[in-house]
Residue, then its C-alpha position, 0 to 999 in steps of 0.5 A: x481527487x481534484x485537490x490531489x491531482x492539483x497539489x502533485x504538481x506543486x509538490x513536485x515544483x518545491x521538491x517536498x518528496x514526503x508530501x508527493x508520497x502522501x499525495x500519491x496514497x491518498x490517490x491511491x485510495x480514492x482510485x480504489x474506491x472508485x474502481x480505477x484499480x491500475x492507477x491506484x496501483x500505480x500511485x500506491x507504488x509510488x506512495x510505499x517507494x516514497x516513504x521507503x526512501x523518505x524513512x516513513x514506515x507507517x506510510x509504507x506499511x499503509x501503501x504494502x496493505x492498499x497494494x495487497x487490498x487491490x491484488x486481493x480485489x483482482x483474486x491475486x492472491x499471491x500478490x496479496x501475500x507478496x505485499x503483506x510479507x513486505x509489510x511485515x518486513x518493514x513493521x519489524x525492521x522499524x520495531x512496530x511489533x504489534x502491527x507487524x502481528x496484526x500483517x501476519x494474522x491477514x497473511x495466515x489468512x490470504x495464504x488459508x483461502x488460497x489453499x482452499x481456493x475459496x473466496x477472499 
């Protein structure tokens, strides 16, 4: 996590916008895997806006799961529904329909346990 916090910097110093977006997935899951739920939440933002605005939309669609894996992680499940029907939109709009399948097979799923108020 280091290197990501080190290399941020000098992305941003040399205006490589895409790099600064990988960066900020990457911290985005190893703060998650370490528990530090607001600052992953806060770089997987930064990471889907990125990529949004630098035309990537696998990025984006990685960062909308990782922000609805940590609304889930929290019980949230609307914010967990909310992510995956924003990844769906962008899976659609770029063409990738199987993946965009895949989205909506988790989203029938977040919105099934949500019903049932059961566990995630």
């Amino acid at each position: 996590m280091a290197a990501f916090d080190r290399a941020l910097p000098l992305m941003a110093q040399v205006g490589d916008e895409l790099s600064q977006g990988r960066i900020h997935l990457g911290l985005a899951e190893a703060r998650r895997g370490l528990g530090r739920r607001a600052q992953a939440i806060r770089s997987a933002e930064r990471a889907a806006a990125t990529m949004r605005e630098c035309r990537v939309p696998v990025k984006e669609t990685r960062a909308r799961e990782l922000l609805a894996a940590l609304a889930e992680d929290a019980g949230d499940r609307e914010g967990a529904a909310a992510e995956l029907r924003r990844a769906v939109e962008v899976c659609l709009a770029s063409g990738n329909r199987p993946k965009a399948a895949a989205l909506r097979a988790r989203l029938e799923r977040v919105l099934d346990v949500r019903k049932g108020e059961g566990p995630l």
